[in-house]
Structures are given as C-alpha cells and as structure tokens.
C-alpha positions as CSV (number, residue, x, y, z in Angstrom):
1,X,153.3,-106.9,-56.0
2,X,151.5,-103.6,-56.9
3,X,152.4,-100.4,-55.0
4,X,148.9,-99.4,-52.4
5,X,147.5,-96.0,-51.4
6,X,145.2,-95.0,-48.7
7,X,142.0,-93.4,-50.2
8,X,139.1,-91.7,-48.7
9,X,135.7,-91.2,-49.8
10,X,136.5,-87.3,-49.8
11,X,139.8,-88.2,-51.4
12,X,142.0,-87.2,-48.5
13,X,144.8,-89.7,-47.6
14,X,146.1,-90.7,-43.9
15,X,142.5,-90.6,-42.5
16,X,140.2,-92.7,-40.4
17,X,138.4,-94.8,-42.1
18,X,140.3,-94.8,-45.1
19,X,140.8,-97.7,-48.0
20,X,144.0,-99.4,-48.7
21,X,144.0,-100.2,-52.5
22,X,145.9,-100.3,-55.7
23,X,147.3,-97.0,-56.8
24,X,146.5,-98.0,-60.5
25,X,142.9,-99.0,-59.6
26,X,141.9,-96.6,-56.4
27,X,138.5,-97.1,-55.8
28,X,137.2,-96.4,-52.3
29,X,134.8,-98.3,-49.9
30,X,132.1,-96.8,-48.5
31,X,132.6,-95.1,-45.2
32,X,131.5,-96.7,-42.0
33,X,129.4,-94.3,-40.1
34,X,130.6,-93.3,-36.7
35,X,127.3,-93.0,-34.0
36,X,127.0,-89.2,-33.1
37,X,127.8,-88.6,-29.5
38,X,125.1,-88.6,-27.6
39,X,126.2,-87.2,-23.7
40,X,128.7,-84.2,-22.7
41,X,130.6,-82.5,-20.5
42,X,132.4,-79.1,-19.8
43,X,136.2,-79.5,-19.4
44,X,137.9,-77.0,-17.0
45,X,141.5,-76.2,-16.2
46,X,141.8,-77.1,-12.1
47,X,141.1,-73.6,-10.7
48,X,141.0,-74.5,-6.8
49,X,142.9,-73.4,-3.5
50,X,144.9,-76.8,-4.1
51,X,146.4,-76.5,-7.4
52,X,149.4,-77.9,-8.4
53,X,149.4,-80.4,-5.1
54,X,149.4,-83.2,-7.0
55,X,149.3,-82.9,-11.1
56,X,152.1,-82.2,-13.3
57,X,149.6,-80.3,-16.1
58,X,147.4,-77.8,-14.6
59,X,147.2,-75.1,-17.3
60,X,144.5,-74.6,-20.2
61,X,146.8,-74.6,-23.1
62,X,147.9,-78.5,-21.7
63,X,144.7,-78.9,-21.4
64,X,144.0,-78.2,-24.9
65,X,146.9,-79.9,-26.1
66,X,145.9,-83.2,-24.6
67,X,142.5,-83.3,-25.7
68,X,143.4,-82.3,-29.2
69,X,145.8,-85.5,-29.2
70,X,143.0,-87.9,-28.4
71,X,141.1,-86.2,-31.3
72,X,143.6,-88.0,-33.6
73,X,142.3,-91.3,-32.6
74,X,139.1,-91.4,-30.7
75,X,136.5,-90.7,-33.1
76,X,133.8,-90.6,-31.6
77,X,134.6,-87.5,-29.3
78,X,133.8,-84.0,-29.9
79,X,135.7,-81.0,-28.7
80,X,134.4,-77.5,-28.8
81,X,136.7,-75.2,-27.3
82,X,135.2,-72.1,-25.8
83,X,138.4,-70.4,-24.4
84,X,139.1,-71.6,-21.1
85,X,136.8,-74.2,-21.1
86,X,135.8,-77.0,-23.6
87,X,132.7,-78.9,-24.2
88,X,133.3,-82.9,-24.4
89,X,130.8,-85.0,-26.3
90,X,131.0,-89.0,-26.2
91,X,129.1,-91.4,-26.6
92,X,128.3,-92.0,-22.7
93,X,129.1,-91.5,-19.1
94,X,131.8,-94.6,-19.8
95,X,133.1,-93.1,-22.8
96,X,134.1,-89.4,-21.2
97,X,135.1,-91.1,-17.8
98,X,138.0,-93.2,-19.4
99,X,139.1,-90.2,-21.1
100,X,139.1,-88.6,-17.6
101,X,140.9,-91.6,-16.1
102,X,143.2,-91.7,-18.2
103,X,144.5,-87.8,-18.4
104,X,144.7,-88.1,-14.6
105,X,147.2,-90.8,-14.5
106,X,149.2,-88.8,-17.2
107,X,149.3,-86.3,-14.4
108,X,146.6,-83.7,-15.6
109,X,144.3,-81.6,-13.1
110,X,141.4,-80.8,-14.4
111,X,137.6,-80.3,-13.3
112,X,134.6,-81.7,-15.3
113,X,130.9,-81.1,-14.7
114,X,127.5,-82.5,-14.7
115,X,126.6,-84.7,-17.5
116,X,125.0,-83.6,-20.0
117,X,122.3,-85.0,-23.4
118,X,123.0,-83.8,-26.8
119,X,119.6,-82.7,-27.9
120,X,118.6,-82.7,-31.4
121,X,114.9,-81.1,-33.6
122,X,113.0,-82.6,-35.8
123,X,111.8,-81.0,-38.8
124,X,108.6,-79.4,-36.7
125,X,110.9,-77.9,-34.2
126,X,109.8,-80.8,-31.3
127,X,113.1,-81.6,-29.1
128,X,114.5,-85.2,-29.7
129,X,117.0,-87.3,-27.0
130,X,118.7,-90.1,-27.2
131,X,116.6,-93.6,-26.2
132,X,118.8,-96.5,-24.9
133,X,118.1,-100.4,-25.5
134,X,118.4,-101.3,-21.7
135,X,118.7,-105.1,-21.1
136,X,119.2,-106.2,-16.7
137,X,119.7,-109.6,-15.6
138,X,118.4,-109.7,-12.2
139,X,117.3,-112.1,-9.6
140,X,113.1,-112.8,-9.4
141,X,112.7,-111.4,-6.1
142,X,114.3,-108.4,-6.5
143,X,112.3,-107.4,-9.8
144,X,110.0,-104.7,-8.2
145,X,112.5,-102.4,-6.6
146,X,114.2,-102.8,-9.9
147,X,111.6,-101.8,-11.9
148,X,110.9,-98.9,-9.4
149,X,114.3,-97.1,-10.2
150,X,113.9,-97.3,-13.8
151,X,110.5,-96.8,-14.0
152,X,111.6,-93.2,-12.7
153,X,113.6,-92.7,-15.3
154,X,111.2,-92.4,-17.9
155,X,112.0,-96.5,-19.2
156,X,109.4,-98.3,-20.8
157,X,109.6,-101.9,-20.8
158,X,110.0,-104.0,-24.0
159,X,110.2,-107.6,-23.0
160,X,110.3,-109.8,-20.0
161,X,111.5,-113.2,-19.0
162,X,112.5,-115.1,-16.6
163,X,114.9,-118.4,-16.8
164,X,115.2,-120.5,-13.5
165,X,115.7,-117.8,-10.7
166,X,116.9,-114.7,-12.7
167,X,114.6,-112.7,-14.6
168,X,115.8,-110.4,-17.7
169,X,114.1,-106.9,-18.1
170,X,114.6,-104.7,-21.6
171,X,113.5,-101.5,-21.6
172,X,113.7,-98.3,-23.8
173,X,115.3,-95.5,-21.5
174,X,116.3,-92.0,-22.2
175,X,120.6,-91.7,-21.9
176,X,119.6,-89.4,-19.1
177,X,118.4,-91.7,-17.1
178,X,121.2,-94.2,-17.5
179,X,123.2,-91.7,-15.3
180,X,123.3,-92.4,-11.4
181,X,121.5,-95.7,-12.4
182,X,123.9,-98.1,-12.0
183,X,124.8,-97.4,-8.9
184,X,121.0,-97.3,-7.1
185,X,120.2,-100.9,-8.9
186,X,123.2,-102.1,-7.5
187,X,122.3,-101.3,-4.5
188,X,118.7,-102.2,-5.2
189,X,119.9,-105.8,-5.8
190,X,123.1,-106.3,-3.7
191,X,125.0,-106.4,-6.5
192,X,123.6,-109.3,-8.1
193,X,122.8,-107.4,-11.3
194,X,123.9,-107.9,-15.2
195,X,123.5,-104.6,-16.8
196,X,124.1,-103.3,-20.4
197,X,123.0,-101.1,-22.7
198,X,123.4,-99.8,-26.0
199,X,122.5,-96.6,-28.2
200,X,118.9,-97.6,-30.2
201,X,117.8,-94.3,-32.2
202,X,116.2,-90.3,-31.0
203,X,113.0,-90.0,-30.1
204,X,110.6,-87.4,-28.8
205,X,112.0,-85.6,-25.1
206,X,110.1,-87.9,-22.8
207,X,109.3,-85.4,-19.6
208,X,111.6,-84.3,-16.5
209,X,113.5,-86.7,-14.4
210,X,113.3,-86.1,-10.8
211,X,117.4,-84.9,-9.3
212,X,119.3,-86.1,-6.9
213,X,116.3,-85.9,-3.5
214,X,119.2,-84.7,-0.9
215,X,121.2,-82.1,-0.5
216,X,125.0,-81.3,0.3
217,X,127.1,-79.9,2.8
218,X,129.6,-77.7,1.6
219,X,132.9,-76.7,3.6
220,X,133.4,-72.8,4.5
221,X,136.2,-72.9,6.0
222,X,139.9,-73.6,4.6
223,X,142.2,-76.5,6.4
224,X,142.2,-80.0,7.6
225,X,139.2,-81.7,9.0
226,X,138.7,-82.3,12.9
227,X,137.1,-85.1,14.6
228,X,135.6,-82.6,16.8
229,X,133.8,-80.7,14.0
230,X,132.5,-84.4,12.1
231,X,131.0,-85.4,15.5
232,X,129.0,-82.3,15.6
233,X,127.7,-83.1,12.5
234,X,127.6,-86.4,12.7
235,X,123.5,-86.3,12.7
236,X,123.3,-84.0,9.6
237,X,124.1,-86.8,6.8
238,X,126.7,-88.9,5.2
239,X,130.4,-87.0,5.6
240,X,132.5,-87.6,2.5
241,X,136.1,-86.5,4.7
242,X,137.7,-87.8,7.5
243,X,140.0,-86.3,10.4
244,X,143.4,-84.6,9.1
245,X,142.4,-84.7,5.4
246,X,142.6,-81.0,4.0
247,X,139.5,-79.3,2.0
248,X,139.2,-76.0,0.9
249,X,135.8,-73.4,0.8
250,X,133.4,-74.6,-1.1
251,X,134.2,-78.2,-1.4
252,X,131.5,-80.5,-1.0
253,X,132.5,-82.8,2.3
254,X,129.2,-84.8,2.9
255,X,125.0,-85.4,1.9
256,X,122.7,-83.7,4.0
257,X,120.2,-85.6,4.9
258,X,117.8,-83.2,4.0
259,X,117.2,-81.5,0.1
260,X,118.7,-78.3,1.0
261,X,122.7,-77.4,0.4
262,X,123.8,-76.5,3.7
263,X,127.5,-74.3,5.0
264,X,129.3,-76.3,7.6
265,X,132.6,-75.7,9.2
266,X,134.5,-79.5,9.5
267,X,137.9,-77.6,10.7
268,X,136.5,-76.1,13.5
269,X,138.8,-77.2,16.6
270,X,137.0,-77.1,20.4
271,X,137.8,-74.3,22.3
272,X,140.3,-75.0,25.4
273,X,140.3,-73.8,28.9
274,X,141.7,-74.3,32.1
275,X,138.3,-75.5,33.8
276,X,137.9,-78.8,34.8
277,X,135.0,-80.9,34.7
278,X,133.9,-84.0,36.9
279,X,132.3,-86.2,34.2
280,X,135.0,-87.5,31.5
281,X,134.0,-86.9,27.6
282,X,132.4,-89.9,26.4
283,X,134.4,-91.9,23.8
284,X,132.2,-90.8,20.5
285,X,133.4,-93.6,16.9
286,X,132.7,-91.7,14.1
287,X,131.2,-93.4,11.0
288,X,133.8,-93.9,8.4
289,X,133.1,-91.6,5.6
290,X,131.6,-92.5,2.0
291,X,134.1,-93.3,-0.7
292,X,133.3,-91.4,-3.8
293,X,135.0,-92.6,-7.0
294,X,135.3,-91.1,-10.4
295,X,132.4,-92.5,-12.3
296,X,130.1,-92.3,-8.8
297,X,131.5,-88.6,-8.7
298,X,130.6,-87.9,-12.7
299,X,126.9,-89.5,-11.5
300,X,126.5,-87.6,-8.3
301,X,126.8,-83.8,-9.3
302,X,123.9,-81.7,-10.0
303,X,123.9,-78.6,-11.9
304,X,126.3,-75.1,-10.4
305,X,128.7,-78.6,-9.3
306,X,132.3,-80.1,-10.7
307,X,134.1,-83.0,-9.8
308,X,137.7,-81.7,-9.2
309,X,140.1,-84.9,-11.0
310,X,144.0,-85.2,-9.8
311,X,146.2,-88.0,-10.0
312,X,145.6,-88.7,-6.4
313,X,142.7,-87.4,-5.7
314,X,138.6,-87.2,-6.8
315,X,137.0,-83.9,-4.5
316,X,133.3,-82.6,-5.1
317,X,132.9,-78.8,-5.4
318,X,130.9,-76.0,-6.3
319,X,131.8,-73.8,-9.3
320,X,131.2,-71.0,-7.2
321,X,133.3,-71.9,-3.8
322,X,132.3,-68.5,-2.0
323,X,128.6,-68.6,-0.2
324,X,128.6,-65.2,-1.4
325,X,128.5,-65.7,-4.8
326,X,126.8,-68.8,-5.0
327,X,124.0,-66.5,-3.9
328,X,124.2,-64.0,-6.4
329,X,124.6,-66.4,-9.2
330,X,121.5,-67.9,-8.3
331,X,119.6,-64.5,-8.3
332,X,121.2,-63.7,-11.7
333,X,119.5,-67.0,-13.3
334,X,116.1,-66.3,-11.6
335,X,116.4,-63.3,-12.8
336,X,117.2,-64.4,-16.3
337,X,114.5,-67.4,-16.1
C-alpha cells in the first residue's frame, strides 16, 4: 500500500482542510470555503466584587489560553486580542453561546457583552450586513403577532403557506434582528413555534432597529437581598433576585417598567424600634423573580451592559458598576458624538 501525506492548497501539512493523498502523486483538492463570521462579541476577564466565588480560571492570560485552544479546531471563530480584552466573531448568537457554555463548565469566569454584526463595504463605500433566510412554522391564528415581531426587525417576507392548521413564513432578516427574537415569538405563540434560519448572502444596511423599550434597575448597594427592600419595589418592574441571594453595585437585579435605568437599593433592611403598633403588618407574597439564562442574557443586554458567566452563576451588569461613572462615561460619548 503506498505511503499518504496530508497536503494543502498552500502546501502546509497538518492543517484544516487538508488532502490525504499519495506521496508519489500529491495533488491537492480544492479547499472548501469556511462562511465568514457574521456576529461578535467582546471577551472580558471577570472583573467584579465576586471574583473567584465560584471559577477556577479568572485571569486574562487563561483566558487567552483557552480561546486560543478552541482556535485549533473551531474554524469558524475569530479572535482579536486587544490586551485585556478580545473580540469573538462566530457565526451567530448560537455559535459564541456554546463556546460560552462550555468555558464555564470548564470552570472559567468571564464577562461577555452585547452582540454585535460584522459589517462589511462594497466597492462605493455603502455599508453591507449580513441577511438571514428565516423560515417559522407556526400555527394560523397566531400569524399576525408573528409577523408583527419580525416585521420590526427589518424582515421581508419571501413566501407563505399554510398546510392544515400551521402556516410556514420565510423571510429575509438582517442577523441583527435574529437576536432577542426567539424568545418574543415564543412568547408570541406559546411556544408552539418551529424556527430556523440560515446565513443567505450581505446586502445593503437595511435602517435602525428599535432596542430593548424598558429600562433596568441597577443595585447600589453591596450585600444580600431583603424581602423588605423587593416589596418596596415590587411596583417598579420585574426583579431578577430573590431574598438572601448576594449582588454587588452595579448589578442589574430587575426591568423597570419604564424606559429609563433606575438606582435601587434591594439590601436595604427596615429600620427597628421599640414602638408598638395596633394594626399587625399585612402578610405581603412577593412575585417570584424572572429566570435569566445564558442565551436570554446574551439577547437581553444593550450597549455600556455585560453578562457576567460563572460556573454557577449568569448575573447582568453594567461595565461601569459606579453611578458615578456611568455618568461621566456617558458625557464623554456625547461629547465625542
């Protein structure tokens, strides 16, 4: 049996991609072509007041050391290290959250932010983004809300059908709009929805799409959450804590239920006296908090936001966990605007 080599189009051996053949006859096949990633992220070392609770790797150099190992085999990722931070391309929300997954059940802490699209120009200079082939499987009464949430998203419909009582939509959507999606039409339809999507090509930038329409509520105090300070707030929005669980300044902890981010203080404790009162508290049941995983984290956060990843726990946060300087940041890029 003849003796085989691996051989490249570039001539390089031991590579993705590469051609098993005859050393006496090495002649190559074409290389497949891998799609260009078309979403990213910023990677961040875990910088927060909890540290080290939970993760066995919490340092930038393991950091860097972990994502260059997945470079060796995942080859559609991108890695652009900037120092103490690195910027993740992939090809999707889907793609970049196993990634995260799986580093935090390795035991690494890290933070990641806001999704991002990888933008390309044309020859003219005009900005391209990449368009999804969207394809949902819903049920016929349901197909106007449906329509609704991606007809914000810049979509444009393709084809329509409908088979018994489930109607099939396909769309061309912007990969921006694919994020935070899921979620809403599963909502939308109770979760009786069948939704995939693929990359289909870049086109021209297609307009704004409108951001998350409430705001949050972000801790400013340091310890663990009281019942007393959730059932003040209790009429302010959706709390993503619970009584006893510790959060730090400038954590995120629940939605407002209006657009603007406001400060609260959910470890405040009621003050005690020795005065008695004839009418007894009234027994007050607080709503059970909102359970945020990863991928719904990834989704939620808007821009100057990072989803804080441990092995045992997903938190939302500022970047900037002082009010302070949350502030002053936001002077310095209206100023620069």
């Amino acid at each position: 049996m003849p003796s085989a080599a691996a051989v490249g189009s570039a001539g390089a051996a031991d590579e993705i991609g590469d051609t098993l053949a005859d050393t006496e006859n090495p002649v190559a096949l074409p290389t497949l072509p891998i799609d260009e990633p078309t979403l990213q992220m910023t990677f961040r070392f875990n910088n927060s007041p909890f540290v080290g609770r939970e993760g066995k790797y919490v340092t930038s150099r393991q950091l860097r050391e972990r994502l260059e190992k997945e470079l060796q085999s995942n080859v559609a990722l991108h890695v652009e290290d900037r120092g103490e931070e690195f910027i993740v391309s992939g090809r999707g929300l889907l793609h970049l959250g196993i990634l995260v997954e799986n580093m935090r059940r390795e035991g690494y802490e890290l933070s990641v932010g806001k999704p991002e699209v990888v933008y390309h120009k044309d020859a003219q200079g005009n900005r391209l983004e990449p368009i999804e082939h969207l394809v949902i499987d819903v049920p016929t009464e349901v197909v106007g809300p449906v329509m609704q949430l991606v007809g914000e998203r810049r979509a444009e419909m393709t084809h329509m059908s409908t088979a018994g009582k489930r109607t099939q939509l396909e769309f061309t959507i912007p990969a921006r709009g694919l994020i935070g999606l899921r979620s809403r039409v599963l909502t939308a339809t109770a979760g009786e929805v069948v939704m995939n999507h693929r990359f289909a090509k870049y086109g021209p930038y297609r307009g704004e799409i409108g951001k998350r329409g409430n705001g949050v509520m972000v801790a400013t105090e340091t310890g663990a959450v009281t019942g007393y300070a959730l059932m003040q707030l209790a009429e302010r929005g959706v709390m993503f804590v619970e009584p006893g669980q510790a959060v730090y300044e400038g954590q995120i902890v629940g939605e407002h239920c209006k657009e603007n981010d406001i400060p609260v203080n959910v470890v405040r404790k009621k003050n005690l006296n020795n005065i008695r009162t004839s009418v007894k508290e009234a027994t007050v049941t607080l709503k059970a908090p909102r359970r945020i995983s990863l991928e719904a984290a990834m989704e939620y956060i808007e821009q100057g936001e990072m989803v804080e990843v441990t092995p045992q726990s997903v938190r939302l946060r500022k970047i900037h966990l002082n009010e302070n300087d949350r502030k002053r940041a936001l002077r310095a890029a209206a100023a620069g605007s």
